[in-house]
N, C-alpha and C positions, 0 to 999 in steps of 0.2 A: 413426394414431399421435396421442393424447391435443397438446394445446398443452404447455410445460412450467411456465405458469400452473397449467392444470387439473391436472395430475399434483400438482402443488405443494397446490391445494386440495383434491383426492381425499385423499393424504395426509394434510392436517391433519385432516380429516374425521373420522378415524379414532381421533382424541385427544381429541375434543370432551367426552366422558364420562369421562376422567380425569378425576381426583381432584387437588388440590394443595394445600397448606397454605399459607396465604395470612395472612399476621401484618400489625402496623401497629405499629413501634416508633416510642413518645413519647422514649423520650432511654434514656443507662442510667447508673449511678451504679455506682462501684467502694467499696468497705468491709471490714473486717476481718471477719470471722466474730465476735467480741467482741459488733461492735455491732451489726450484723445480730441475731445473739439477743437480744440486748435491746431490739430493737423492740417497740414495744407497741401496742396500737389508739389511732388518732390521728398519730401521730408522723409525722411527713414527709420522706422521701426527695426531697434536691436533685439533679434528673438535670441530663445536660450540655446539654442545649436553652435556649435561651430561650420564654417563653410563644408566641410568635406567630411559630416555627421552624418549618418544614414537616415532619411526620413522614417516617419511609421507610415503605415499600410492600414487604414480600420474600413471594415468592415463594419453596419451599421454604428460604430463609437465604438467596437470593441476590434484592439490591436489583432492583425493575424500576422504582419510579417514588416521585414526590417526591409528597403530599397535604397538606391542611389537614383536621382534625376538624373535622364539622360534626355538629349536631344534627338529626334528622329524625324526626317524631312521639315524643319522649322517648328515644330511641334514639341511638346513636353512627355516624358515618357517615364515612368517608373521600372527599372531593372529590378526584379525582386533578386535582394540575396541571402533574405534566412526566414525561413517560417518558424511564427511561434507554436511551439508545441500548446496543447490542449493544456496542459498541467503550470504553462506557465501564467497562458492566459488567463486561468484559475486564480493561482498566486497573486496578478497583476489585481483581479475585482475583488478579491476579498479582500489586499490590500487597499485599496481605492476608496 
């Protein structure tokens, strides 16, 4: 009989090749439909972040971890710097 480690990593094994939709929200901003339409090229959406606020990290919609944007070869990059525990991501949807 397997350890119930190995069982555990046999298991996950198996998911390795899933797919997941994996987002990096900068902030979000609420507005009227009004002004939304008349946005035009250029114009600037104030989100609720401050410039140098750590983005979120979700996983399908659901939060796993805090980052900072970085740049890497002209490219955008997320730095992860804190994983959400299990117990918080809990706390976070039954809040929600």
């Amino acid at each position: 009989m397997p350890e119930p480690s190995e069982s555990v990593s046999t298991n996950l094994a198996v998911l390795r090749n899933v797919e997941l939709e994996l987002s990096v929200e900068l902030g979000r901003a609420r507005m009227p439909v009004r002004s939304l339409l008349a946005l035009t090229s250029g114009d600037v959406i104030e989100l609720d972040r401050h410039a140098n606020a750590p983005v979120d990290v979700l996983v399908n919609g659901t939060l796993v971890a805090k980052g900072e944007v970085v740049v890497v070869d002209d490219e955008f990059g997320v730095r992860i710097l804190e994983i959400i525990s299990s117990d918080e991501v809990d706390q976070l949807t039954r809040g929600a």
